[in-house]
DOFI-628887 format. One record per residue: residue number from 1; residue in three letters; z, y, x of N, C-alpha, C, CB in turn. Coordinates in steps of 0.1 Angstrom, whole numbers, plus 5000, padded with zeros to 4 digits. Each point is the difference from the previous one (the first is absolute). Glycine has a CB too. Example, Ala and Ser with C-alpha at 12.3 -4.5 7.8 and 13.67 -1.06 7.14 Angstrom:
# DOFI-628887
[1, ALA, [5078, 4943, 5132], [5000, 5012, 4991], [5000, 5012, 5009], [5012, 4988, 4981]],
[2, SER, [4981, 5023, 5015], [5000, 5011, 5009], [5008, 5011, 4992], [4978, 4994, 5012]],
***
This chain:
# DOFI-628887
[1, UNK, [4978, 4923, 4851], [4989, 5005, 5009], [5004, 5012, 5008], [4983, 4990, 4984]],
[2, UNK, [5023, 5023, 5007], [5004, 5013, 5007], [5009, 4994, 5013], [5000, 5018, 4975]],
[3, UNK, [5010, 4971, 5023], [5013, 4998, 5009], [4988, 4994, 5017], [5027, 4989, 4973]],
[4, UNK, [4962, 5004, 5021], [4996, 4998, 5014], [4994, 5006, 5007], [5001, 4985, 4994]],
[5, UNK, [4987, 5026, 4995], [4988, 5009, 5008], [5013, 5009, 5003], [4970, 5001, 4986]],
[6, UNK, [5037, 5001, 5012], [5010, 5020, 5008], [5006, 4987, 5013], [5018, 5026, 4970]],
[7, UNK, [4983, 4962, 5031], [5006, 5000, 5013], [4986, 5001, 5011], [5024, 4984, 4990]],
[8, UNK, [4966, 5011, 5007], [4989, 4998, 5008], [4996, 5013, 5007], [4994, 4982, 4984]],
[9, UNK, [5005, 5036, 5012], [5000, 5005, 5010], [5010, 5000, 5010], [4988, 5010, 4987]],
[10, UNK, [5023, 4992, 5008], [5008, 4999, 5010], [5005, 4990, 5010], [5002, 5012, 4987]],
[11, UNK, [4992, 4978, 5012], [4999, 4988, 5009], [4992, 5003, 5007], [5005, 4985, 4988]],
[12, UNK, [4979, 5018, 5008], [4986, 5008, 5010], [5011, 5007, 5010], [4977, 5008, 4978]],
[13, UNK, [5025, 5003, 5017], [5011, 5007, 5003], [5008, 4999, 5018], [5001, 4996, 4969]],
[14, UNK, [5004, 4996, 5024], [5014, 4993, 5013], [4990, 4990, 5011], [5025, 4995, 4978]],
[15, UNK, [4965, 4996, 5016], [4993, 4995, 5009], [4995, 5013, 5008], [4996, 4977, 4986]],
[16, UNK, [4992, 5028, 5008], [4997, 5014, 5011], [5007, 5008, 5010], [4993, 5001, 4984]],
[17, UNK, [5018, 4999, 5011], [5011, 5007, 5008], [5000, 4992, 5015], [5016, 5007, 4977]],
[18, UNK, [4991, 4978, 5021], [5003, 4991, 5006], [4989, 4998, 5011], [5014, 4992, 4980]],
[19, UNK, [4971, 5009, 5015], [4995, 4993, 5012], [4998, 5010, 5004], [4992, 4981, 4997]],
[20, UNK, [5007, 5039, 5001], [4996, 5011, 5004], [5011, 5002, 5012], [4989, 5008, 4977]],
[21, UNK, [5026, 4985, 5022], [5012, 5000, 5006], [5003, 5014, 5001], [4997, 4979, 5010]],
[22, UNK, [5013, 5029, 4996], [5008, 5012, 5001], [4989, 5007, 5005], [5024, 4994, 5005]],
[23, UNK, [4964, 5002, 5002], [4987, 5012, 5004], [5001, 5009, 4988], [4981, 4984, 5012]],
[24, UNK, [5017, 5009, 4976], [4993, 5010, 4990], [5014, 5010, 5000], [4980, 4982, 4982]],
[25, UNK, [5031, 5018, 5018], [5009, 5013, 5002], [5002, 5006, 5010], [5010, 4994, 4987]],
[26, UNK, [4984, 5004, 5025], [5002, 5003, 5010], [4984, 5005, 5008], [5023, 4984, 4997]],
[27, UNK, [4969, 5016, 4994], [4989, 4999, 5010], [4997, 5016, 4999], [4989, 4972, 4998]],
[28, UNK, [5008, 5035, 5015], [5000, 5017, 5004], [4988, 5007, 4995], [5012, 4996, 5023]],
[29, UNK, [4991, 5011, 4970], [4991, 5011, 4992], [4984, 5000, 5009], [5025, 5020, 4992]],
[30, UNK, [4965, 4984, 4998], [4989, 5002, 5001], [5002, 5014, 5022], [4991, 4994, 4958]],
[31, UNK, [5015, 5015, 5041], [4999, 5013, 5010], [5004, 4990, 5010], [5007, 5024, 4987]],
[32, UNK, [5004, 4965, 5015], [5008, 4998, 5009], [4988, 4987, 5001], [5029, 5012, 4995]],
[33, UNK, [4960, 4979, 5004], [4989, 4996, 5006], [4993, 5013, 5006], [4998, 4980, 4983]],
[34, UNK, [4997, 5029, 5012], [4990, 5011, 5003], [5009, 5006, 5013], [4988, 5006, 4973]],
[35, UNK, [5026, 4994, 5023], [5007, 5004, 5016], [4989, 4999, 5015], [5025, 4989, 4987]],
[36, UNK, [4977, 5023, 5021], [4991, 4993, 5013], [5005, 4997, 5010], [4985, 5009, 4995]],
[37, UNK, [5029, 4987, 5005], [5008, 4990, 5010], [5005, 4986, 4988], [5011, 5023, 5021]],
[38, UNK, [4996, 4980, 4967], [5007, 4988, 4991], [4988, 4992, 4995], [5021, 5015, 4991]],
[39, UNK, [4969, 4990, 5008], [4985, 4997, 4991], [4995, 4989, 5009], [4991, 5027, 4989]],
[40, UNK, [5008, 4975, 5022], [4989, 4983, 5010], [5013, 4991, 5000], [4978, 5012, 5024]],
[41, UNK, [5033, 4993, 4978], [5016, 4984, 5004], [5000, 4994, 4984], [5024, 5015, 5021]],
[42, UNK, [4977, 4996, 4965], [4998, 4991, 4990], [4990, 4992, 4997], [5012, 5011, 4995]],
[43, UNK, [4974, 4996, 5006], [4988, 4992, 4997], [5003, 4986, 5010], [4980, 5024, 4994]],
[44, UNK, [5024, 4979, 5018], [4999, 4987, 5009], [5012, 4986, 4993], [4993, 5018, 5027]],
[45, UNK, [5019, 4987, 4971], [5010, 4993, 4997], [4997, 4997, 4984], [5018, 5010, 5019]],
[46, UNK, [4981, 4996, 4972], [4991, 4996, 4986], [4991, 4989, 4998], [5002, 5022, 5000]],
[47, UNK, [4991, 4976, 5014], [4986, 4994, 4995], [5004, 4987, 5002], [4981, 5016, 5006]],
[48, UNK, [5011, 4978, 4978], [5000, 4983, 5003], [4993, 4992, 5005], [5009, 5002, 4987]],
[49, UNK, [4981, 4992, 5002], [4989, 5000, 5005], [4990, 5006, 5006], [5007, 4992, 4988]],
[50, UNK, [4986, 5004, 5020], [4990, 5010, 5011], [4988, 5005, 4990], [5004, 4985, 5026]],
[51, UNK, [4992, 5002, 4963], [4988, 5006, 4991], [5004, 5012, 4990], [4991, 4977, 5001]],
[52, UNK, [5022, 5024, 4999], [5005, 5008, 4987], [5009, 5012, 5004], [5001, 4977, 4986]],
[53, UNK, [4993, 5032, 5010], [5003, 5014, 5004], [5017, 5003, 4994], [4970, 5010, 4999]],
[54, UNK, [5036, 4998, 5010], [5012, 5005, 4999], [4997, 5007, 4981], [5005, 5006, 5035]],
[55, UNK, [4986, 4999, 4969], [5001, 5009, 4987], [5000, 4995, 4989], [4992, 5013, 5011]],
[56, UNK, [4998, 4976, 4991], [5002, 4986, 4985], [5018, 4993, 4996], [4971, 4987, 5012]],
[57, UNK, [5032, 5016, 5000], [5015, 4992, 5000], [5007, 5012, 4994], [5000, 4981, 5024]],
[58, UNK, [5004, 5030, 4978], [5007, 5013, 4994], [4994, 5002, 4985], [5003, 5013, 5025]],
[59, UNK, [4987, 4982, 4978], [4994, 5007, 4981], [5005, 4987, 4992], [4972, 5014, 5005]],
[60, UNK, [5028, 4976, 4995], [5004, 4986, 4992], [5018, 5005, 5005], [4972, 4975, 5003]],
[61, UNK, [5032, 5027, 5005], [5016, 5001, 5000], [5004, 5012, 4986], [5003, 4994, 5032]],
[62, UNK, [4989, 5018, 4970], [5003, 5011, 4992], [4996, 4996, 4986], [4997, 5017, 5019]],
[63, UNK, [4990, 4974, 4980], [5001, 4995, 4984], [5013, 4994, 4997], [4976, 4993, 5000]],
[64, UNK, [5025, 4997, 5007], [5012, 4988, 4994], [5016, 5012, 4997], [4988, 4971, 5020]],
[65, UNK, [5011, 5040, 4992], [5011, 5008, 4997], [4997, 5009, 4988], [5008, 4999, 5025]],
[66, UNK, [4983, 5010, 4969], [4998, 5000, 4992], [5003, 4994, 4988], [4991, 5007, 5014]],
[67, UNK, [5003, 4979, 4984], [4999, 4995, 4990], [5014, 4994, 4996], [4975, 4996, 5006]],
[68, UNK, [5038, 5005, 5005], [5011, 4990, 4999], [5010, 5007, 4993], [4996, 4989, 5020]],
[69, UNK, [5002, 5027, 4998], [5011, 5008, 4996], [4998, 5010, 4997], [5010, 4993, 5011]],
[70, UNK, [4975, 5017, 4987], [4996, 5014, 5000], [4999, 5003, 4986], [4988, 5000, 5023]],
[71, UNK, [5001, 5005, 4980], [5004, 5009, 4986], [4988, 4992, 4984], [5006, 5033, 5020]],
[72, UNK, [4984, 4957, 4986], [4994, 4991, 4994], [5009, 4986, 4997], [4979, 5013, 5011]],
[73, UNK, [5037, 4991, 4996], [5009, 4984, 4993], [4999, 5007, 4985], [5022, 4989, 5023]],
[74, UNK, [4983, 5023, 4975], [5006, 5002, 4988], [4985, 4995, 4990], [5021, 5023, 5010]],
[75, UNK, [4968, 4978, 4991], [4991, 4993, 4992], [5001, 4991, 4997], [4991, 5008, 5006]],
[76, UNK, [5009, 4984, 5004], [4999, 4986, 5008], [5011, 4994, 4991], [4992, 5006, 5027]],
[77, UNK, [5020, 4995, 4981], [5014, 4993, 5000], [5005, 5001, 4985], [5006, 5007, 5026]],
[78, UNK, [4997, 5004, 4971], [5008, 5009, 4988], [4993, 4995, 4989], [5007, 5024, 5012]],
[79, UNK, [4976, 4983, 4988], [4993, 4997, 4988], [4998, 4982, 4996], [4986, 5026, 5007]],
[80, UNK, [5012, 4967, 5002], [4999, 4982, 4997], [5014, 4997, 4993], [4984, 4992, 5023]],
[81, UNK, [5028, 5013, 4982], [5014, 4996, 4994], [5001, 5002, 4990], [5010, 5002, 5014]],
[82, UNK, [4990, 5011, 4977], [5002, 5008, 4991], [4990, 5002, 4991], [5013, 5007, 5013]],
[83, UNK, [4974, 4992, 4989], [4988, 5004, 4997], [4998, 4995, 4988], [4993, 5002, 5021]],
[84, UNK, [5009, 4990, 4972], [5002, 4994, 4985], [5016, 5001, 4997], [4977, 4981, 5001]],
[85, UNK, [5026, 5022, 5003], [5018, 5001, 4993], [5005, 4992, 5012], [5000, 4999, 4968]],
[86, UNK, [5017, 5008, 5035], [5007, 4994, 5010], [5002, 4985, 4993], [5013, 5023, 5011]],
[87, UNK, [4986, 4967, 5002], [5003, 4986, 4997], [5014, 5001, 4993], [4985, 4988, 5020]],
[88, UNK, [5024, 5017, 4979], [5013, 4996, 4995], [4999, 5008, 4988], [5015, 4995, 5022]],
[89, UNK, [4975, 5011, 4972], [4996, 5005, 4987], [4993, 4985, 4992], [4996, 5028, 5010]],
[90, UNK, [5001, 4966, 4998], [4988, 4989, 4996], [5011, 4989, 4998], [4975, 5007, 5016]],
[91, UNK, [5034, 4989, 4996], [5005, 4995, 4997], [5008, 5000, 4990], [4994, 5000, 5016]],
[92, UNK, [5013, 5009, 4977], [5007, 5005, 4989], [4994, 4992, 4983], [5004, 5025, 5017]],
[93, UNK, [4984, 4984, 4987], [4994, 4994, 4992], [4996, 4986, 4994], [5000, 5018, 5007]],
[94, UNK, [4995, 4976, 5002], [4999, 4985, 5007], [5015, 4990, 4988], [4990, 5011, 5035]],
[95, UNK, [5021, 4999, 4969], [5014, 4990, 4997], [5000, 5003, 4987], [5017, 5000, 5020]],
[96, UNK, [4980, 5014, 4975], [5002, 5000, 4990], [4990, 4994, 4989], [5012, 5017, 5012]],
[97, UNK, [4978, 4978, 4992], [4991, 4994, 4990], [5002, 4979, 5005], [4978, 5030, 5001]],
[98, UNK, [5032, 4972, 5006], [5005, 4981, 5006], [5004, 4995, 4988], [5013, 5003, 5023]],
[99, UNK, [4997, 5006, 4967], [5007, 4995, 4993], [5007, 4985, 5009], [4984, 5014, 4979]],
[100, UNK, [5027, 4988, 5027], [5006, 4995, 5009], [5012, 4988, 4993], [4994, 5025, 5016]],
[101, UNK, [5010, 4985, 4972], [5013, 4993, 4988], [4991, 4986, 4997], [5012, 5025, 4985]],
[102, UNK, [4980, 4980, 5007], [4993, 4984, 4993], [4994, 4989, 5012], [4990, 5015, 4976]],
[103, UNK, [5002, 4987, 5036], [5002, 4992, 5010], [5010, 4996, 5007], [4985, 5006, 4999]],
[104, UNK, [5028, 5002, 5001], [5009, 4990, 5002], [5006, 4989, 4990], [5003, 5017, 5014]],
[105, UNK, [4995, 4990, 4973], [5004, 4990, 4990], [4994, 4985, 5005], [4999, 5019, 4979]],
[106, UNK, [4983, 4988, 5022], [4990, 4986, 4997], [5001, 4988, 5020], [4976, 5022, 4974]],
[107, UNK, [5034, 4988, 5032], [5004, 4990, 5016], [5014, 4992, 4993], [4991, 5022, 5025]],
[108, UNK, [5016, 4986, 4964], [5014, 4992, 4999], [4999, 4989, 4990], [5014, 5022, 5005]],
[109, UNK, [4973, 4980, 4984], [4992, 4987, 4994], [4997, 4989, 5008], [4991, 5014, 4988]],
[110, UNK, [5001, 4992, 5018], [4995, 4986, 5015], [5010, 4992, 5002], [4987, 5014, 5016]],
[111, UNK, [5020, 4996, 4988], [5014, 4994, 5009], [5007, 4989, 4994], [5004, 5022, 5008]],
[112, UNK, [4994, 4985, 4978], [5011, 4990, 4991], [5017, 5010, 5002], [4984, 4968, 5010]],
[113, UNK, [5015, 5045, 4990], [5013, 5005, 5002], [5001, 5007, 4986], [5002, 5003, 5029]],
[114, UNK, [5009, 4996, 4963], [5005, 5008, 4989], [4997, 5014, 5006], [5018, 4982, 4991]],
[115, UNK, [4976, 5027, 4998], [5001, 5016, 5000], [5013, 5003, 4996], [4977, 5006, 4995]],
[116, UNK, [5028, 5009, 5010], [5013, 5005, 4999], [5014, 4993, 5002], [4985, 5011, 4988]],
[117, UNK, [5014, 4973, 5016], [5013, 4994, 5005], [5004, 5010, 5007], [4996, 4977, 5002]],
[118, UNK, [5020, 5023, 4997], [5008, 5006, 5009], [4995, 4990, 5013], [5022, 5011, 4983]],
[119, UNK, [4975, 5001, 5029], [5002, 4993, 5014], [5009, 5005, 5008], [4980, 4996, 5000]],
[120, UNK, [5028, 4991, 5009], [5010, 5002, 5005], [4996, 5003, 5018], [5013, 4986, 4977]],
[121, UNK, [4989, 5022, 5026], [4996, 5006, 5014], [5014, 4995, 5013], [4984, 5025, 4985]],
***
């Protein structure tokens, strides 16, 4: 279960990114809108929709950047991976409770193959 929920933020993750495209690293500080020559050419070039304010569009970009790369990934990102023990701790554990020897015995039964024959490679 741990191996699938730790990939699922980070999938959220990469999709967000993807449809936010390079805006969200690129898009110009809160002053540089308020600018009073940079401030009306970005609000104009920014806008998408005519119903939907520039400023709706910067606040959902700065979530998703937040949430991906800022300082709420490390919650986000870090805590879902690790957050019950690193997967390759789990995994460890996982093998070590396989008992791997006696299932292969009980595949070389099936098989019909002698244990410990010399095999010739």
């Amino acid at each position: 279960c741990k191996h699938n929920v730790t990939r699922f933020p980070y999938e959220i993750s990469r999709l967000a990114q993807d449809l936010a495209g390079g805006l969200m690293v690129t898009l110009p500080s809160d002053q540089d809108f308020e600018h009073e020559v940079a401030g009306p050419m970005l609000k104009k070039y920014f806008q998408g929709r005519s119903n939907i304010p520039v400023e709706f569009r910067r606040r959902v970009l700065r979530l998703i950047e937040n949430m991906t790369l800022g300082r709420n990934a490390v919650g986000y990102l870090t805590e879902s991976l690790h957050g019950a023990g690193s997967p390759q701790a789990q995994r460890i554990q996982i093998l070590r409770g396989m008992e791997v020897e006696r299932k292969k015995g009980y595949a070389e039964d099936l098989a019909g193959v002698a244990r410990n024959e010399a095999r010739t490679d």
